[in-house]
C-alpha positions in Angstrom: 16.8 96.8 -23.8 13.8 94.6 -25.0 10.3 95.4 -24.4 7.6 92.9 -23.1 4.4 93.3 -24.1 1.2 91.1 -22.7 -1.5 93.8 -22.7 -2.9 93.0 -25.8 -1.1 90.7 -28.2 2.3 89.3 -26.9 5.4 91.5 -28.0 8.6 91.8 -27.6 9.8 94.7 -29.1 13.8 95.7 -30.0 13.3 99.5 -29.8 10.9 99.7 -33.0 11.5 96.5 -34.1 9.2 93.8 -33.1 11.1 90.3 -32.5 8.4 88.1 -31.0 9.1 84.4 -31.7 6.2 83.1 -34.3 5.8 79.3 -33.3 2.8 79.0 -31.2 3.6 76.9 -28.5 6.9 79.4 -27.8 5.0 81.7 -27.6 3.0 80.0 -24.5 5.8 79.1 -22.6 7.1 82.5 -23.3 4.0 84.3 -21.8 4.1 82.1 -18.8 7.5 83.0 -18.1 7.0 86.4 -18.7 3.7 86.7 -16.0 6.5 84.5 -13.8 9.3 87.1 -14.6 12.1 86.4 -11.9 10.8 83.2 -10.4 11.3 79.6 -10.9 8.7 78.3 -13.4 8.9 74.6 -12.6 9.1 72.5 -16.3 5.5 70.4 -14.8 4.3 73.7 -14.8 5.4 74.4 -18.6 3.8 71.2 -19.4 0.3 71.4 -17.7 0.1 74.8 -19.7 1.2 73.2 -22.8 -0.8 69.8 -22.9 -3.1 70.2 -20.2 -3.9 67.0 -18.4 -3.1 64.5 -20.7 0.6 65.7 -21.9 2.5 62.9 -24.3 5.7 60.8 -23.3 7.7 62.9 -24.8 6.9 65.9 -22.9 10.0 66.5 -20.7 12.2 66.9 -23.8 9.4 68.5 -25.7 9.6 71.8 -23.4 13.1 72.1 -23.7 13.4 72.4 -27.0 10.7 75.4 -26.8 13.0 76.7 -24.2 15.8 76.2 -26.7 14.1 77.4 -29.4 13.0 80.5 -27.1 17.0 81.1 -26.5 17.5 81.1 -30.1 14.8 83.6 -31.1 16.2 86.1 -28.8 20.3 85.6 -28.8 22.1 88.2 -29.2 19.2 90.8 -28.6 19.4 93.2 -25.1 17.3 91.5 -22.7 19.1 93.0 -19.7 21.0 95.8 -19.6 24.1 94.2 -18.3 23.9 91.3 -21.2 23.6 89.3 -18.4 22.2 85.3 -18.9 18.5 85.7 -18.7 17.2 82.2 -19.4 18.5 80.6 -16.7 18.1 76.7 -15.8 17.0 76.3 -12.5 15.4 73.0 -10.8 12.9 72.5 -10.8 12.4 74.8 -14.0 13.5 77.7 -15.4 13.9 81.2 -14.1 13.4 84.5 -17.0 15.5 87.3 -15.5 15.1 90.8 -16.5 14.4 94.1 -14.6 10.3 94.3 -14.1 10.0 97.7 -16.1 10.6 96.2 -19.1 6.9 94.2 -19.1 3.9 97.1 -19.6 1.6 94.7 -16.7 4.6 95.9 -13.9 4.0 99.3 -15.5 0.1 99.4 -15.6 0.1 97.6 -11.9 2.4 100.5 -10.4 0.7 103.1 -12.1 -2.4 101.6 -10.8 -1.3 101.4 -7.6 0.2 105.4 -7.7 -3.5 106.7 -8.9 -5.0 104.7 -5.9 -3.2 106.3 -3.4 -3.3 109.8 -5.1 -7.2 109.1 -4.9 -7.1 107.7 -1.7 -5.0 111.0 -0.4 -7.7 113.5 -1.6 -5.8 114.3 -5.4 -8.7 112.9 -7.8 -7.3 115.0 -10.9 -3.7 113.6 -10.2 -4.9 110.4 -9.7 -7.5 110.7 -13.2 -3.7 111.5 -14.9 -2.0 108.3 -13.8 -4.6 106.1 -14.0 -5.2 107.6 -17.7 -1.2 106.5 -18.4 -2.0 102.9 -16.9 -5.4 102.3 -19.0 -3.3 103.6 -21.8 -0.6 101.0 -22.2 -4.0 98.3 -23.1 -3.9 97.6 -27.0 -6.5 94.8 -26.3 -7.2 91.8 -24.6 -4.1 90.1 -23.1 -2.7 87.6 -24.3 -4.9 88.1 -27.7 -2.4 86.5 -30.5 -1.6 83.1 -28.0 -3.5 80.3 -27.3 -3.9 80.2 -23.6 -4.0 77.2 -21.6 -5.5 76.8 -17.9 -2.7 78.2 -16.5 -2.6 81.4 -18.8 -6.1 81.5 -18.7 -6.1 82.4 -14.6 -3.3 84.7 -15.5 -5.5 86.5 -18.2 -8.5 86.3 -15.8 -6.8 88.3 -13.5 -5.2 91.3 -15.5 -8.5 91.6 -16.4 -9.6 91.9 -13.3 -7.0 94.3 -12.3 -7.7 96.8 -15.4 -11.5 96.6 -14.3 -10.8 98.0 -10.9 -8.1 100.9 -12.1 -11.1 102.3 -14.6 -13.5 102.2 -11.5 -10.7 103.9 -9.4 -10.4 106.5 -13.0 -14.2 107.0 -12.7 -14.0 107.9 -9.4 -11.7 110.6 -9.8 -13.3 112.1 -12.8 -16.5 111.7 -10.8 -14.9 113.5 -7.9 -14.3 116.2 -10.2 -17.6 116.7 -11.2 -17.2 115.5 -14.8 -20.7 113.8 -15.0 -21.8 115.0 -18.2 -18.2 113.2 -20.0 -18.4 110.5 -17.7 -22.4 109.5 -19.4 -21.2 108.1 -22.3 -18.3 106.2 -21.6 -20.6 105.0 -18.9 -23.7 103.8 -21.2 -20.9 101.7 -23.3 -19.2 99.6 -20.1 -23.4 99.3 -19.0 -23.8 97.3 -22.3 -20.7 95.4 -22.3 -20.3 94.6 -18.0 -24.2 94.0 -17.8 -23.9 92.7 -14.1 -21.1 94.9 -13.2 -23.9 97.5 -10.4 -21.2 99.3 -9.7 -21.1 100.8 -13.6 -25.3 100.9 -13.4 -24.5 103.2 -10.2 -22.5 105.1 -11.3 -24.3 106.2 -15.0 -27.5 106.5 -12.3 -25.7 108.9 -10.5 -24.0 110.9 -13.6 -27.5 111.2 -15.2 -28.8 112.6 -12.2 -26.3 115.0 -11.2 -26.5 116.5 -14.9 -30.4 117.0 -14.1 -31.4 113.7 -15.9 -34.0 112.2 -13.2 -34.1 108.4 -13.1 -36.8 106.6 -11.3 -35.3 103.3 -8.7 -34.9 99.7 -9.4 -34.4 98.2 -12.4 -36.5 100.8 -14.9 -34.0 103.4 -14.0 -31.1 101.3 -14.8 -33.1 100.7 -18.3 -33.5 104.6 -18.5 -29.8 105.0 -18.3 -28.6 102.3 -20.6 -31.5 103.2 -23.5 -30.2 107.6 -23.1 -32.5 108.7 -20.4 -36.5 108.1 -20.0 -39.3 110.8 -19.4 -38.9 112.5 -15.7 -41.3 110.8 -13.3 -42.9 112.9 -11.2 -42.1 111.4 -8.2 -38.8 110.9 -8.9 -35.5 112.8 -7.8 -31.9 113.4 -8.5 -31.9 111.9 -5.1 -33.1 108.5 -6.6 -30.4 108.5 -8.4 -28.0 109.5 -5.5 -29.6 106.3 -3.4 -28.7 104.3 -6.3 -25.5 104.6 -7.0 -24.8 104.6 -3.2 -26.6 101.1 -3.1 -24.6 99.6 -6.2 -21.5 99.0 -4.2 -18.7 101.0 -2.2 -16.2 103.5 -4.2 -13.2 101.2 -5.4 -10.8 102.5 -3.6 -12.8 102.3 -0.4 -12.8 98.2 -1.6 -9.1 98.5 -2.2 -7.9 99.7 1.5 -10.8 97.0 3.1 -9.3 94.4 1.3 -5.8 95.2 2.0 -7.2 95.6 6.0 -9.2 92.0 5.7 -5.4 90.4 4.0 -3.9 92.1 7.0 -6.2 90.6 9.4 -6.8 94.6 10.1 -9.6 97.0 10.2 -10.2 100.2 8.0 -8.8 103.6 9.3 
């Protein structure tokens, strides 16, 4: 069966044989369907993703030829198992059909979800595994070879988002671990490039300290960390560096079962 790819450039793949459609604005109303994948995308929908707020007069029959044209680039090619219609015309839009597996964000979002709850259960080098296999299936940044409109754009926003929290949760098992000294490095990098993320200046803090590398509080240890470590100051402790990390923020999979609680109107066990 076809692969879908949207964790990094846009692929569909026919075993080894990639079969994306190449015209650009396919391509856009492909994606959407894809992050869609069994619902009804309504066609307004497909427009204000196409042309934004100000689409022409010819809009309505515009999208469905990119719909046919979509049909045509994959006929004849295994998108379900069954060979079973999977562009399917349904008001007020159209509906994509094909088991969730075949997309890599299902994949990632259910291995995220595994290494959570292995990390939440008191298995950090289980959970460190799966979460590995879920970081893995990233090439780049989603979406990379389509033009995304405001609509795609909130979609892209938000795998973002999601592979953000499954590296914290994969920090937080290797942390758990005690792998400090392997976490430094990666740490220093995702300091640099998330420079108002406090949970990653916590964390390095705390990996520098328990490896014996004293930080001092507030904001020069955070410029200790990111520079490779400053001189010891004699006042200072590996505790400093234990208060803050604590400060920076709760573990992420402490955030993940509050939030579930708060969507459930609940409290946390």
């Amino acid at each position: 069966m076809l692969r879908f790819n949207i964790l990094g450039p846009l692929e569909v793949l026919d075993g080894d044989r990639v079969v994306t459609p190449t015209p650009p604005k396919v391509r856009r109303v492909l994606a959407l369907l894809l992050l869609r994948a069994n619902q009804v995308v309504p066609i307004d929908a497909l427009i204000e993703e196409l042309w934004g707020e100000a689409p022409p007069p010819s809009a309505v029959t515009t999208t469905q030829t990119y719909i046919y044209q979509l049909r045509k680039a994959l006929h004849g090619l295994p998108v379900t198992e069954t060979g079973d219609e999977w562009l399917l015309t349904k008001p007020p839009g159209y509906l994509m059909r094909f088991p969730a597996p075949q997309l890599d964000a299902h994949t990632f979002q259910a291995l995220s979800r595994q290494g959570r709850v292995l990390l939440e259960t008191g298995e950090p080098a289980e959970a460190s595994v799966v979460l590995r296999r879920a970081l893995d299936l990233w090439t780049g940044p989603s979406l990379a070879n389509v033009t995304a409109g405001r609509l795609l754009e909130a979609q892209v926003v938000h795998l973002e988002e999601q592979r953000l929290r499954t590296l914290e949760l994969r920090i937080q098992a290797d942390a758990e671990m005690g792998r400090h000294r392997e976490l430094i490095g990666e740490l220093r990098g995702l300091v640099r490039s998330h420079p108002l993320n406090e949970w990653f200046h916590g964390q390095l803090i705390l990996a520098l300290s328990r490896c014996g590398r004293r930080s001092s509080r507030g904001r020069r240890g955070r410029e200790c960390a990111v520079r490779g470590g400053c001189a010891d100051d004699r006042n200072g402790s590996a505790r400093d560096g234990d208060r803050t990390a604590e400060g920076a923020g709760r573990r992420p999979a402490d955030r993940d079962r509050e939030d579930r609680a708060d969507r459930r109107g609940g409290s946390v066990a």
